[in-house]
C-alpha positions in Angstrom: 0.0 0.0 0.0 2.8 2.4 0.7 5.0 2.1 -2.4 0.9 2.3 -4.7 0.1 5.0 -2.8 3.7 6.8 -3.4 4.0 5.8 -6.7 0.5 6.5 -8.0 -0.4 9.4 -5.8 -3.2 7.8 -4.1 -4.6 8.8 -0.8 -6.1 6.1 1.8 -8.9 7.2 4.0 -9.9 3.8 5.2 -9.5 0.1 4.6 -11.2 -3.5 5.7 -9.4 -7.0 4.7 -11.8 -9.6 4.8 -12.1 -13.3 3.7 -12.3 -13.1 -0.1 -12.1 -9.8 -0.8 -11.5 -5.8 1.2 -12.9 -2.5 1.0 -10.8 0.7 0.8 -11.9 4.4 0.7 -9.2 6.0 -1.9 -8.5 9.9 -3.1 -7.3 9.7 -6.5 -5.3 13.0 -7.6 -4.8 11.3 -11.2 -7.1 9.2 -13.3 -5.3 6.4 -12.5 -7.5 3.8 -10.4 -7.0 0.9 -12.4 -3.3 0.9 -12.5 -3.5 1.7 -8.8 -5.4 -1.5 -7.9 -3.4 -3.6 -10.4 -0.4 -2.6 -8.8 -1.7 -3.3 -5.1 -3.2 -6.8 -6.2 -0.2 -7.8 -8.0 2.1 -7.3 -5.8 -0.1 -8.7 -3.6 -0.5 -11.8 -5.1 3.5 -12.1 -5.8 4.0 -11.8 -2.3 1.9 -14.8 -1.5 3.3 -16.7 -4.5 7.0 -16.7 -2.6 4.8 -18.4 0.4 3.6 -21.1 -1.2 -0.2 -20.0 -1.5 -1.7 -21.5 -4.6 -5.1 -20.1 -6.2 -7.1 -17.0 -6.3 -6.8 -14.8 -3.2 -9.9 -12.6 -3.8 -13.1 -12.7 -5.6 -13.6 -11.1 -8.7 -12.0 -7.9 -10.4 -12.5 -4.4 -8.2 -15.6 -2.6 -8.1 -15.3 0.9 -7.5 -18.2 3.8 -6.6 -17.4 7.4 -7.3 -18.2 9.2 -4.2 -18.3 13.1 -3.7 -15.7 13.3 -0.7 -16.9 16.0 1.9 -20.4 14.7 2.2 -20.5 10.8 2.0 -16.7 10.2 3.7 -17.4 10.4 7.0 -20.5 7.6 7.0 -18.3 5.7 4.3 -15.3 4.7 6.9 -18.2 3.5 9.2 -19.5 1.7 6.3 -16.2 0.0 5.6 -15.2 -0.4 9.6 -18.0 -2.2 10.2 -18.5 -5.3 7.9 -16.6 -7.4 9.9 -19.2 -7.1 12.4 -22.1 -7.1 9.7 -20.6 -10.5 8.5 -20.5 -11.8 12.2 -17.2 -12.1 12.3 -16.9 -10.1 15.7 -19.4 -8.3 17.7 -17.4 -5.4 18.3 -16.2 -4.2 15.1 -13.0 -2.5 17.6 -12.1 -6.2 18.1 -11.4 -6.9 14.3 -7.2 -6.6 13.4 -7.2 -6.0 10.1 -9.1 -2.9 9.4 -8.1 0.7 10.1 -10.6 1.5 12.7 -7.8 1.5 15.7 -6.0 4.4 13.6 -9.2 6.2 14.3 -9.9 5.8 17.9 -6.5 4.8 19.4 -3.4 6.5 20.3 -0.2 5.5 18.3 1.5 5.7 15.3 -0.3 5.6 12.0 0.4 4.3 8.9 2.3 6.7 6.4 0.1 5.8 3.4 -2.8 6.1 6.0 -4.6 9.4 6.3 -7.0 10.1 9.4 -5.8 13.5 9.9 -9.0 14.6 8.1 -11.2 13.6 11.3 -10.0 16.6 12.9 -11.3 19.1 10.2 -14.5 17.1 9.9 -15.1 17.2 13.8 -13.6 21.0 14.5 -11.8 19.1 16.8 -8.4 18.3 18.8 -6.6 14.9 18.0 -8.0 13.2 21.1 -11.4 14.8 21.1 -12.0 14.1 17.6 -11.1 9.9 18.2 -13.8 9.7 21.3 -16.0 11.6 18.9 -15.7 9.0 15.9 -16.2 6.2 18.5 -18.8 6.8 19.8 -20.4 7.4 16.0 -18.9 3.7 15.5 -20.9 2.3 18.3 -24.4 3.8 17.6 -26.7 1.4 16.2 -28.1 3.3 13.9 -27.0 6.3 11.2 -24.0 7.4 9.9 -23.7 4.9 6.8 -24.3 5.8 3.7 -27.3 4.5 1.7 -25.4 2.5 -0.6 -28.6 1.7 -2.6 -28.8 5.7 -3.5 -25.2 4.6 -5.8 -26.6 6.2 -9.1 -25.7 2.7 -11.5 -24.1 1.3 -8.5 -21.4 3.6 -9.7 -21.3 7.4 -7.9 -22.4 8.3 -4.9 -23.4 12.4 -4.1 -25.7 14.8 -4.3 -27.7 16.1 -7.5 -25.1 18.9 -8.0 -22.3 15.8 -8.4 -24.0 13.9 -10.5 -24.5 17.1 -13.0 -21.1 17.8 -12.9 -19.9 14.8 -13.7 -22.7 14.6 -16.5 -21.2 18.0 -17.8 -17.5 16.3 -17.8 -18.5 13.1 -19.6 -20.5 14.9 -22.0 -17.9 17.5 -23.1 -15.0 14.6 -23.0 -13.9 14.2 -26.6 -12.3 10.5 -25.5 -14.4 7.2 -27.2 -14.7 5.3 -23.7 -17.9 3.3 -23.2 -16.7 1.7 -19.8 -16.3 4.8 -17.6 -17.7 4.8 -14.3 -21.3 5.7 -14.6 -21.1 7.7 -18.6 -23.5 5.1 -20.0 -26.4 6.1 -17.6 -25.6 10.1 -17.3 -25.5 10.3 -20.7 -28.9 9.0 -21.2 -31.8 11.5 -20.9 -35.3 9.4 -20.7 -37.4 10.9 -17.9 -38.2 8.8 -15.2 -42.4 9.9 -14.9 -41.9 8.9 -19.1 -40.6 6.0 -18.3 -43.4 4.2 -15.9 -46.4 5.8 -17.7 -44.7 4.0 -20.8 -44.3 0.3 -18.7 -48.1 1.3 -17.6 -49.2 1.9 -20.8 -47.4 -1.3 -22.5 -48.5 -3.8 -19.4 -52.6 -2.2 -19.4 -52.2 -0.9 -16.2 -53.0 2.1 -14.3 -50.3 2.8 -12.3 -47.2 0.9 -10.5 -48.4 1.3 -6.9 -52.1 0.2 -7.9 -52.0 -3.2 -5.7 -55.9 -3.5 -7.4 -54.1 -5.0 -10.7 -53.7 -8.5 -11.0 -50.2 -9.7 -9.4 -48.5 -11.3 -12.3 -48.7 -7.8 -14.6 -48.1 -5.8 -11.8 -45.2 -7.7 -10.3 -44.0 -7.9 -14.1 -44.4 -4.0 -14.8 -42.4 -2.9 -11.4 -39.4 -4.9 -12.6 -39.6 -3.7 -15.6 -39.5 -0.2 -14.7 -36.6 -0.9 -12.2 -34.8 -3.0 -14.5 -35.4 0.6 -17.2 -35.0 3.1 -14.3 -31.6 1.8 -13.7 -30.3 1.1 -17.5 -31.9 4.4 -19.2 -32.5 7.2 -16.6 -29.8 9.3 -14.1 -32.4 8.2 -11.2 -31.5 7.6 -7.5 -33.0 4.2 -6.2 -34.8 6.4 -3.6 -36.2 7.9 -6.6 -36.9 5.0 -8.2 -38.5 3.2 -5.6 -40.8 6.3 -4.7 -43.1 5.7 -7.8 -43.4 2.1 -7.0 -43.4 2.0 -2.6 -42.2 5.0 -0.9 -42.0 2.9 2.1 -40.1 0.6 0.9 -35.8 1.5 1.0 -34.0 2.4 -1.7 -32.1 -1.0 -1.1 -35.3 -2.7 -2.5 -34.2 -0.8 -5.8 -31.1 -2.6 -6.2 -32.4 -5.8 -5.0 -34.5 -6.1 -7.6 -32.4 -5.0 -10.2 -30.1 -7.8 -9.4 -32.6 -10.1 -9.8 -33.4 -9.2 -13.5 -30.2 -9.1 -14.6 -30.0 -12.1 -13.4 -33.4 -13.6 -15.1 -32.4 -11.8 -18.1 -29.3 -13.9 -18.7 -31.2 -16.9 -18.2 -31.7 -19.0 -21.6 -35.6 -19.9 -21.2 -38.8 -18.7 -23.2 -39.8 -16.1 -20.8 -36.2 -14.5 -20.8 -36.3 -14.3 -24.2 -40.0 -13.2 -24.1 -39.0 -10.4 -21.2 -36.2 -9.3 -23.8 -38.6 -8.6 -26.5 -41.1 -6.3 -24.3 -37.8 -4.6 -22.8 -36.7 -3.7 -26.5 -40.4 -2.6 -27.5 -41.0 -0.6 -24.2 -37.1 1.4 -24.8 -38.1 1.9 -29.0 -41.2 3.5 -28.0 -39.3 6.0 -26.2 -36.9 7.0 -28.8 
C-alpha cells in the first residue's frame, strides 16, 4: 500500500481486509485507479506466490463507486469499519485486526500511506477529542452509513449537483470510452415519470403502486420499470423506488435489479419473451 500510494499518488482514507475480498476508501489526484489496484493486487499476489499459497486470493475484479468526498466520507469509513461485524465475524467491530478502525480511535503511530488526519477538520476538533467523537459514531446502532442503494448505477455516490457535474465532464470529453464509471447512464436523458407511464401503458395498467391490478402484470411492470430506471435514466433508487413504494428502501431498488439481470441472462422462453417487451417498451421512447 505504501509504495501504490507513493508511486501513484493515491490517498487512503480507510481500509477492511476480509475473507475473499476488502474495502478501501481511496483519493485519487490522477485518473489512475485501475493501475493503482493492479499494482496493489499484484504485488499482492507475488508476495503470497513466494509463500507457497496457490489459487485466487480474492473474488472477482474491483468494483469501484465514485463518491463526492466531503459529504459521504465520514459515514463511508463506518461503512467499511464495520463489515466485519455485519458479517459476524466479531461483535465489536474494535475487536477486528485487520481494518483501520484502531487508527481512528486509538493512540499511536499511523500508517504513512494512511490518512486520518482529516477527522480533525470534519469534527472541529483536537486529535484526542476528535477519536472519542468518531467512536462513539462507531458504536451507535443506527445512522451514519451511507445508503449504498442511493449509488446512481451502482457507480457514484453524491448529491444532484455531483451527478451534474460529472454529467457536464462526460458529455464535453472528446475520448471514445464506453466503460467509464457511470457515462453510459448520465449520458442518457429518458425521464423517469416517461418512463413508468410508458411500462403502464405497455403492461394495461394504471399505475405501479395500484396493488388493485392482478399480481403477475403488476409484479412484471415494477421490474420492468426498475430493470429501465436503472439502464436508461440518471435516477437515484430512492427515486426509483418512490413511484413504485415510498416505504419501501431504496435498497429494495437494487435488490431487484439484481434479480433481472440475473433472469435476463437466463436461456428460457420467458427470458427471451421479457427481452422482447424490454426492446419494444425502450423503442417507443426513442
Amino acid at each position: 500500500m505504501e509504495e501504490g500510494c507513493r508511486r501513484y499518488r493515491v490517498i487512503c482514507y480507510a481500509y477492511c481486509v476480509m475473507g475473499n475480498h476488502f474495502h478501501l476508501l481511496l483519493r485519487t489526484l490522477q485518473p489512475n485507479l485501475s493501475e493503482f489496484m493492479h499494482f496493489l493486487c499484484s504485488s499482492y499476489a507475488s508476495f503470497l506466490r513466494r509463500e507457497g499459497w496457490i489459487g485466487h486470493i480474492f473474488a472477482g475484479r474491483f468494483q469501484s463507486i465514485c463518491v463526492e468526498d466531503t459529504q459521504y466520507r465520514l459515514a463511508l469509513t463506518r461503512y467499511i469499519h464495520l463489515n466485519p461485524m455485519r458479517a459476524s465475524m466479531v461483535k465489536n467491530p474494535r475487536e477486528y485486526p485487520w481494518s483501520s478502525l484502531r487508527f481512528y480511535t486509538e493512540r499511536g503511530a499511523c500508517p504513512p500511506w494512511l490518512n486520518v488526519s482529516w477527522l480533525e477538520e470534519e469534527y472541529g476538533l483536537d486529535p484526542e477529542a476528535a477519536r472519542q467523537r468518531y467512536a462513539e459514531m462507531m458504536s451507535s446502532p443506527e445512522g451514519g452509513s451511507p445508503i449504498l442503494g442511493d449509488a446512481l448505477a451502482h457507480a457514484i455516490l453524491g448529491s444532484a449537483t455531483f451527478v451534474q457535474k460529472l454529467a457536464r465532464q462526460l458529455a464535453e470529453d472528446d475520448v471514445r470510452w464506453t466503460n467509464h464509471i457511470g457515462k453510459s447512464v448520465l449520458t442518457k436523458s429518458v425521464d423517469l415519470d416517461e418512463l413508468a407511464e410508458t411500462v403502464c401503458r405497455y403492461y394495461g395498467i394504471s399505475a405501479l403502486n395500484d396493488e388493485s391490478e392482478p399480481n403477475k402484470k403488476l409484479r412484471r411492470a415494477k421490474q420492468t420499470f426498475i430493470y429501465l430506471a436503472r439502464e436508461t435514466t440518471p435516477r437515484t433508487g430512492r427515486q426509483i423506488m418512490d413511484l413504485i413504494d415510498s416505504d419501501r428502501s431504496s435498497a429494495t431498488t437494487s435488490y431487484h435489479y439484481r434479480q433481472a439481470l440475473r433472469a435476463l441472462q437466463q436461456d428460457s422462453a420467458d427470458a427471451s419473451k421479457w427481452r422482447d417487451e424490454l426492446q419494444q417498451i425502450i423503442d417507443s421512447l426513442r
